[in-house]
Each structure stands twice: as structure tokens, then as C-alpha cells.
C-alpha positions, 0 to 999 in steps of 0.5 A: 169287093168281088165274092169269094168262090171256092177254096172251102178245102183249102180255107178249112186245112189252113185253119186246121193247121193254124191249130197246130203250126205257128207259121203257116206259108201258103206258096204258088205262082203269082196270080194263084189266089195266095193274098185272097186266101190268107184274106179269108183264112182271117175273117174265118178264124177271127173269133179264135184270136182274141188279139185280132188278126192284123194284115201287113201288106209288104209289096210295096215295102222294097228294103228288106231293113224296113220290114220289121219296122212296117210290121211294127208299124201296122201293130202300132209301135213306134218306129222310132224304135233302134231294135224293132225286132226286139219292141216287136217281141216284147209287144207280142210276148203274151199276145193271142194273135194271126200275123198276115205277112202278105207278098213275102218273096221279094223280102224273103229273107227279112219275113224268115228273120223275123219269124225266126225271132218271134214265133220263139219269144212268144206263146200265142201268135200264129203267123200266116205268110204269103210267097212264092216260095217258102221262108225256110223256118224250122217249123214251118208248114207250107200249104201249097196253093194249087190253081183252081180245079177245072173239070175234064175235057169231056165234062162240061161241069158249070158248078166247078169252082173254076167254071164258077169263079168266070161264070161270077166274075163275067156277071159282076162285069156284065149282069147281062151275061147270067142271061145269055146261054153260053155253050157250057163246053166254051166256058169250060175250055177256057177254065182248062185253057187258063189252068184254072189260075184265078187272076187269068180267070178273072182277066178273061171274065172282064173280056166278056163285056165284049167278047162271046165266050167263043171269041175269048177263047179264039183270043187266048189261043193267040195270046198263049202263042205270043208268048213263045217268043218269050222266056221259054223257061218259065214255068208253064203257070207263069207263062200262062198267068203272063199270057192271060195278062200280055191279052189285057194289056193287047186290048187296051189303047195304045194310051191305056197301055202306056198309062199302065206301063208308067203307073207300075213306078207308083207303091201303095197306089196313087191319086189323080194329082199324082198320076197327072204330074208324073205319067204323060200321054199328051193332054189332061183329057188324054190321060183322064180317058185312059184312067177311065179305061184302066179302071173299066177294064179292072186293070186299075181299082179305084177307093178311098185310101185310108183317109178318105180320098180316091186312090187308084190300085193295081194288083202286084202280077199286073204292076210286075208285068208293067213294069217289065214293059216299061224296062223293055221300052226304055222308058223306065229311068225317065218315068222314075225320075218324074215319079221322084221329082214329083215326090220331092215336092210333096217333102219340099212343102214341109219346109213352108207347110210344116209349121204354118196352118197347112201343117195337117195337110201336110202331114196327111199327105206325106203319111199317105204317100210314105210308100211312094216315098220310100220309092223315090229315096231307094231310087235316088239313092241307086242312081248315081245322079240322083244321090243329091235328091236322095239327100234334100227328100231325106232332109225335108221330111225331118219333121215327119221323122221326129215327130211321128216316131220315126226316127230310126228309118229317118235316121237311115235314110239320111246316113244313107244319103249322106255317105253318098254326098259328101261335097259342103253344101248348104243341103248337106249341112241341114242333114248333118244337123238333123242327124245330130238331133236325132242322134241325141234323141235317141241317147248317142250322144257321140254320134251327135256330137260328131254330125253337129261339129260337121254340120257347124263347120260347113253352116259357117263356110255357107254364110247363111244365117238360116243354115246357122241356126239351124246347126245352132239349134242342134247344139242346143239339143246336144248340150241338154243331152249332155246334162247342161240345160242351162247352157242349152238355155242360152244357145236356144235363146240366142237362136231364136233371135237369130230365126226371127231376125233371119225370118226363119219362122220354123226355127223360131218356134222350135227353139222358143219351144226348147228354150221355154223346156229348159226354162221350166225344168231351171225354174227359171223367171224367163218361162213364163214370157217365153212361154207366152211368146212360143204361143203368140208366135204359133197362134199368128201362123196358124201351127197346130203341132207346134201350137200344141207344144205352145199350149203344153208349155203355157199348161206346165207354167200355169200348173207351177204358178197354182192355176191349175183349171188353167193348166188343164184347160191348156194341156187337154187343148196341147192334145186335142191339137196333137191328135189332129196327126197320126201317131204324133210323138209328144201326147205323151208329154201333155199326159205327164203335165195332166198328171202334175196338175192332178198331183197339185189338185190334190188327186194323188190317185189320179196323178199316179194313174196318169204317170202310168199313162204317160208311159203307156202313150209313151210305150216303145218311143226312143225318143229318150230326150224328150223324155227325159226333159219331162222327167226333168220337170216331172221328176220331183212331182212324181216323188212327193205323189209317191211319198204321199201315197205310199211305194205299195198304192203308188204302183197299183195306180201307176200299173192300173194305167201303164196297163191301157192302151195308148188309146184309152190312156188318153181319154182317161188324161182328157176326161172325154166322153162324146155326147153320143155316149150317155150311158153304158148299156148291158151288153157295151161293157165288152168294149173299152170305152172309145170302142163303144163311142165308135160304136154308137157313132157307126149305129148313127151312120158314120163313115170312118172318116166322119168318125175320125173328125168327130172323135179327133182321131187319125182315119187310121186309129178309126177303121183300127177301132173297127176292126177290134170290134168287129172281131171282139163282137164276132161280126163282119160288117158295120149292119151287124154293129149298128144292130147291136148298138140299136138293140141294147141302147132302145 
């Protein structure tokens, strides 16, 4: 990370009027330093909310009918959520918060909607935007966010935050720079050359690793005259942004350029795989040289994404610029297409990966690249020809919708691409069937009836047998949604049959699964064999989501035969296989059978708090069908634990844990407590306890990553915990928390 340089004046008025607005919008041209001042306005205020300060970056979010859902997202709620606006308040009702709305300008309207419902239905949050432009909200405050200061033209100042800002910039690009002597008066020409924009000023910075400041500034003059063969109606900041840019992209090689120009298809970054497969420069050592190049000249950034692996980056202004260069050549459609072919074979995996050994692999991969994703179903969608595509993306990554709370946005996409597709065909059949059992997972039970009847007739005009098992599978949902769980039962049964026989290995588990649910909630004498199967089956293949519905069902079965250290030992295995995916639907349901278990121990307290934390994993899920299949089984438990303990200490059990967070509610279930934590020490009682086992585990110097494999928790949920212990403890880096830890454990 580069320093930050200047803008004391401007971090202290942002504070001061955070103190006395809800929604701040800091506005400016592209360029102008909005991202990395909202970015510094949290890390200062950070000690004042005591809910944290959360970032949701929104460049790459291009549907404006997804932002709601990506703020819900990065708070972490469910996006399976029909009304996120509404789960959004209800999060945030009594939350003491900062909200960075970063890149707003082109989903405006979306980022006004949704503070206009917010800022109103709640009392501490404080929402801090970024765009060029204001969001138009009564109440709202815009803070102007100018360029730089650049001295006088007869003042050769070098502590001028302009002047500054190069001098920093060239030295991290060159440590030889600091010292040379450079003629102060070219240093500050360029700064009033460059109106002081801090994106130019850094541009012109990396220059100096081959240009003298006389040279620089011979070259902006050129560029700056390029640009009136431009668009002259451009605003004189635009046009100089543009031009400091237009000299970047002058001094790259021709494969450098192209490579750039090709990369502006990507959203949210791109790794190594990616780039080769979709941008062509000729041969692998071409394209590697010209990655290599990118990244030398700063036009690409090159880390770890948020599960550990490299992922090249590049700032919004130059992905823009980019991309008008693309257009400009022609070259877009064709680049854009690669961008989606390659993507539909990333969702295409699922179809062998997702119930297989790869299962995690998958899973991460498409949770990694969900942004470009998005991309490539938006781009289907508006090319005429590319509709059918749109539709086989949407269809394979079903399993990525339902089973990481996802059901809205998938239920979207596959609406979306099925008004656009309506010839019978095998593909439209598996959509009309996955669209039926997210309808009746969600309790519209018409809708579902609707697409399942659709989706049977043309399975049954297709001959496939796979195509009718997977049609048949949704009835079976539909039936049990609509109060028959016997005639579920049997549609169930009879589909997995048809799977094994048709080697549809998928459909197999899934309704062995189903069938082994309603088995149990019937107490029927098949559970305890079909209970069995589901594991044999999951266990040859290697499925770890699956294998955790299988170790749920052998869990729930044990608990009603009297085995109940059996039961345990299964249910506490169902979600450490959960845990393996990022924010997996049905933990859930394995917390609702540790509390079973405890009510048949005997530990009615226990029972209770655990059905609190059921509902709190649970909390914001539309996934009303799966719940109401534990409820189902759950339902006469819950009622002898209450009878017993009476309606007024029921709730005080049940409230204490609804009250956790999702994270903590599910160590309460399993009981874990790393070996790393022994004891808690004096000072360690501010964190929650997974709060402390990462602490203890950052003292022991552990990445994020390695964190997240040692507490079986996504790499996400991981840098989350560092994040709120950083802000709870008023630190800024994991020194300070190893520190801390050292000190109060020696």
C-alpha cells in the first residue's frame, strides 16, 4: 500500500460533518482521490463506531437491481432475501455503523434509493459515498473533493501536498530518485500541469523511472495537445485525467496496450488462468511479458484476493479508458464473448465438480469470480445471440444459488434468461426445474407449480431420462411445500432410482437427501437405510456439501434411536463440512439437530439456547422450505423443551442464543475451542471468543488464509474477524494485535 499524502483538511471536515449528517457524498471528477479519501476517513473514525466501518466497493456491480443485495452481502445477510432493502433495515435498526458506498455514479439511483430507505429506519448509521455526482437525498451533505493544491507558478514550493504527492510517488517507483536533484520549478510545473489530480500525478510519477522531470514534462505537453482531437466538451479536469492516462497507455508496447485494452472486459480482477484463456497477444510468453510490463508500469496491481490467490486489479479511470479503446477498435464484442466463453466453463464445472470431491474447489472458484460472472450473464442477456448462453450460465451455477443464500439473484437471472429463451429445449427444462424449486423454497408455491408443469412437459418431449429426473426432483419439492410429505416421499424414492439407473450421480444424492428428510419427518421405517445410503453414496464420491447433508441425516437418525453421543459426533461432522463454503445455507439445520440431541441428553438449557442459535444462523434466510422440513422433524421436540422448562426460562434461553452472532452461535453448537486458546486472560474478555482464537493465532503469525484452514472457516469470515478486532481494540495492523496478545498471555 502507497502513504497517504495530504487531504488533513479534508479528512478532518469529512469527520466533522459525519458528526452531524447521515449521509455524506464526497463528489469530483474520476481520478480526484474520492476512493482513497473515503478509505482514510474510515480508518480515522473507526474508534467512534463501535459496529465497525464496512466498504462496499460497487464498480463492478453493473445491475442496479443487485446493489441492495451486495450491501447485504459484504454486512453479511443472506442474499436469498426477497426484500433486501427491508433485511438491510431490520440489520441495521439499532446499529452504530459507517457505510462506504464506493464508485456510486453509475447505480445512482439504486445507492439514493437505498439510503433514502435506510438512513430514516435507523439511528446510528452513518453512510459515507463516493460519485461523481450527488445522490440527490434530503439530507444529504456533499463534500466537494477538489484536486490537490499546486503552488504558484512563481513558487517552486516542494512541501506542497502536490509536489509532495510526485516527490512520494517517484521515490516508491524509483528509490534513486530522492537522490537526484531535481530542479524543483519542473517538478512544480508538472503538478500545475496536472491540475493537481492525484491519479495523473501518480501516472506521471511511475514516468520517472525513465524520464527526467524535464523529459516528463516535455511529454505532457504533447499528450495535453493529443487530446484536442478529442471530445472538446469534456471538462478541463476530465480531459486532463484522460490525457495523463492517454501518455501511460502512449508508452506501453503495442502488446501492453492491447493486453490492457482486452483486460477492461474483467470485473472485480482477474488471475493468470483467466487472462490467458480470454485476452490473445500470440503466444503465452507474449502475453506473460506484457502482464509483466503492465504491473512494472502500475497500470495493473498484482495480490492475494480474498482467498489467497494473485489477482490482477486495475483502478476504475484506467479500466474506463480501456475500455473506450476497446470500443473504439472494434474489438470489444469479440473480447467479451471470449470473457463469457470462458466463464460458462468455470459454471459448466459444477455440473461434474459439485457433487464430486472438487465440490470446494468449485465453490471457491465461482464465489471468487461471481463479479465476472455477473458480467458475462448481463452480457448474454443484451446480445441477442448470446441469450442461450445466458440461460446454460444461469442453470449451471444452481447449486451456487441455493445453497450459499442465493436464491433471489439466482432466481433473477434465470427469469431473466428464460423470457429470452423460449424454444423447448433440454437446457430450458433444467432452468424451468431449477426455478420451480427456488419458487418453493421460498413459499410461492404457484409460481412453482407453474415452472415445474412447464419444465415436466418438455422433459417429457426430450426423452431424456436425466432431464426427467431432474423435473421429477422438483415436484417432489413442490409436493412437500404443499403439505404431502408423503407423496414427496415417494416421488423422491422413485427419482433416485431413476438417477442411479440413468447415472445421474447429482440427482441421486439430492433426492436420497430429500427422501431421507421426509423419512424422518414421517418416522418412517425407510430412514434409517436411506439414511445409510445418502452416506455410502456421498462417501464413494468424495462430496463434502452433500456429505454434510449425509452426516445430518445419520445425526437426526441416531438422536431418535437413543444414540445420542453418535448423534453428536455426526451433526458436529455435517458442519465442520458445511463450514468448508462461504456462508453454506444448511448449518443451520445441523445446529437445530444439536439441539434435539441436547433436549434428548437431558440439557433442556441447552436445547433452548441452541434453538436460538438455529435462528440466529438462520437469521435473514428465505429459504422457508428447509426450514420448515426441520420444523417438521423439530417441532414436537421444541414443544416437550418448552413444557419442561417452563414458557418464562424457555425464552431466556432461546433469546440468549438468537442473540449471537451467526459466528459465535455456531461454536456455542460444536463446543470448539482451539488448542490455541487455553484460557482467557485479563484484557481478552472484549472479544467474543472466535475473536480471541484469531487473535492468538495472528500473535502465532498466521496469515488470514492459514487462519481460515485452522479454524475451518471461509478466508472471508477470517479477514471479517480482523477487521472487528481491530476496530474493537482501536489498532491498525496485526503487529499491534500480536502485541497485545503477547503481552496479556506471557
Amino acid at each position: 500500500m502507497t502513504s497517504f499524502v495530504g487531504r488533513d483538511d479534508d479528512v478532518a471536515a469529512a469527520r466533522k460533518l459525519l458528526g452531524g449528517t447521515r449521509l455524506l457524498t464526497l463528489t469530483g471528477v474520476g481520478g480526484v482521490g474520492k476512493t482513497r479519501l473515503s478509505r482514510r476517513v474510515g480508518e480515522v473514525a473507526r474508534r467512534a463506531f463501535p459496529d465497525g466501518v464496512w466498504l462496499v466497493e460497487l464498480a463492478h456491480v453493473n445491475d442496479p437491481g443487485l446493489v441492495a443485495s451486495t450491501v447485504a452481502r459484504e454486512l453479511g445477510l443472506r442474499d436469498d432475501i426477497s426484500a433486501p432493502l427491508t433485511a438491510l433495515t431490520e440489520h441495521l435498526a439499532d446499529a452504530d455503523l459507517l457505510l462506504i458506498l464506493d464508485n456510486c455514479e453509475h447505480v445512482i439511483d439504486a445507492c439514493a434509493a437505498l439510503a433514502d430507505r435506510l438512513i430514516p429506519a435507523t439511528t446510528g448509521l452513518r453512510i459515507l459515498a463516493t460519485s461523481r455526482e450527488p445522490l440527490g437525498v434530503p439530507g444529504e451533505q456533499i463534500l466537494p473533493v477538489a484536486p490537490l493544491p499546486v503552488p504558484g507558478p512563481d513558487h517552486a514550493d516542494l512541501d506542497n501536498p502536490a509536489t509532495r504527492l510526485l516527490i512520494d510517488r517517484a521515490t516508491a517507483a524509483d528509490p534513486n530518485f530522492a537522490r537526484r536533484e531535481a530542479d524543483p520549478a519542473t517538478l512544480v510545473a508538472i503538478c500545475r500541469r496536472l491540475d493537481g489530480i492525484p491519479l495523473a500525478l501518480e501516472l506521471a510519477a511511475l514516468r520517472m523511472r525513465m524520464f527526467t522531470p524535464e523529459q516528463v514534462l516535455a511529454r505532457l505537453d504533447d499528450a495535453m495537445g493529443l487530446l484536442t482531437t478529442g471530445p472538446r466538451a469534456a471538462p478541463e479536469r476530465q480531459q486532463t485525467l484522460a490525457s495523463a492516462i492517454r501518455w501511460s497507455y502512449d508508452l506501453c508496447t503495442p502488446d501492453e496496450q492491447r493486453l490492457w485494452e482486452q483486460l477492461s472486459v474483467f470485473a472485480g480482477g482477474v488471475d493468470l488462468a483467466a487472462a490467458e484463456a480470454v485476452c490473445h497477444l500470440g503466444t503465452p510468453r507474449t502475453l506473460l511479458d506484457a502482464l509483466t510490463g503492465l504491473v512494472d508500469k502500475s497500470v495493473l496491481s498484482y495480490g492475494p484476493g480474498v482467498d489467497g490467490t494473485g489477482r490482477y486489479t486495475m483502478l476504475e479511470p484506467l479500466r474506463q479508458f480501456a475500455g473506450d479503446r476497446l470500443r473504439a477498435r472494434g474489438a470489444e464484442y469479440a473480447a467479451r464473448r471470449a470473457h463469457r466463453e470462458y466463464y460458462y466453463r468455470l459454471a459448466r464445472r459444477g455440473r461434474d465438480e459439485y457433487w464430486s470431491s472438487a465440490d470446494t474447489t468449485w465453490f471457491g472458484d465461482v464465489a471468487r469470480e461471481h463479479a465476472n460472472l455477473r458480467a458475462a450473464l448481463q452480457f448474454c442477456l443484451d446480445d441477442p445471440a448470446g441469450s442461450r448462453r445466458a440461460l446454460e450460465i444461469a442453470t449451471e451455477l444452481w447449486p451456487f444459488w441455493e445453497h450459499c443464500h442465493l436464491l433471489l439473484e439466482g432466481y433473477r437471472w434465470l427469469s431473466e434468461a428464460l423470457a429470452k429463451n423460449a424454444e423447448h429445449t433440454v437446457v430450458r427444462a433444467r432452468a424451468l426445474a431449477a426455478c420451480a424449486v427456488i419458487a418453493a423454497m421460498r413459499g410461492e408455491s404457484e409460481k412453482a407449480a407453474e415452472f415445474a408443469g412447464a419444465g415436466a412437459a418438455i422433459a417429457a418431449e426430450t426423452g431424456s431420462a436425466r432431464v426427467r429426473s431432474e423435473a421429477e426432483m422438483a415436484r417432489a419439492v413442490l409436493v412437500f411445500g404443499a403439505g404431502d410429505p408423503r407423496g414427496a416421499f415417494e416421488i423422491a424414492l422413485a427419482v433416485s432410482v431413476c438417477a442411479r439407473e440413468c447415472t445421474h450421480p447429482r440427482v441421486e444424492m439430492e433426492s436420497l437427501a430429500f427422501a431421507a428428510v421426509c423419512a424422518l419427518a414421517l418416522d418412517d421405517p425407510h430412514a434409517a437405510a436411506l439414511t445409510e445410503q445418502l452416506l455410502a453414496v456421498t462417501s464413494e464420491h468424495g462430496s463434502h456439501l452433500l456429505g454434510g447433508l449425509a452426516h445430518w441425516a445419520v445425526g437426526t437418525k441416531r438422536q431418535r434411536d437413543g444414540d445420542q453421543p453418535g448423534a453428536v459426533a455426526a451433526l458436529r461432522r455435517s458442519i465442520e463440512l458445511f463450514r468448508l463454503f462461504d456462508r453454506c445455507a444448511w448449518i443451520a439445520t445441523s445446529v437445530d439437530g444439536l439441539a434435539w440431541a441436547a433436549a434428548a441428553d437431558g440439557d433442556l438449557e441447552r436445547a433452548a439456547r441452541l434453538m436460538g442459535a438455529a435462528t440466529a444462523v438462520r437469521r435473514g434466510s428465505s429459504q422457508r422450505l428447509a426450514h420448515a422440513m426441520t420444523q417438521l422433524i423439530g417441532r414436537r421436540i421444541r414443544e416437550q423443551v418448552e413444557n419442561a422448562l417452563g414458557a418464562r426460562e424457555f425464552a431466556a434461553c432461546f433469546d440468549a442464543g438468537a442473540a449471537l452472532t451467526a459466528e459465535d452461535a455456531v461454536d456455542y453448537a460444536t463446543g470448539s475451542e482451539p488448542s490455541t486458546v487455553t484460557a482467557v486472560h485479563t484484557g481478552l474478555e472484549v472479544l467474543t471468543r472466535r475473536e480471541r482464537d484469531v487473535a492468538m493465532l495472528i500473535a502465532r503469525g498466521y496469515g488470514n488464509r492459514r487462519i481460515a484452514q485452522e479454524l475451518v472457516i471461509s478466508v472471508r469470515t477470517a479477514e471479517s474477524h480482523v477487521d472487528h478486532i481491530l476496530t474493537k481494540l482501536g489498532f491498525t495492523s496485526r503487529t499491534q494485535i500480536a502485541a497485545w496478545v503477547s503481552r496479556l498471555t506471557a
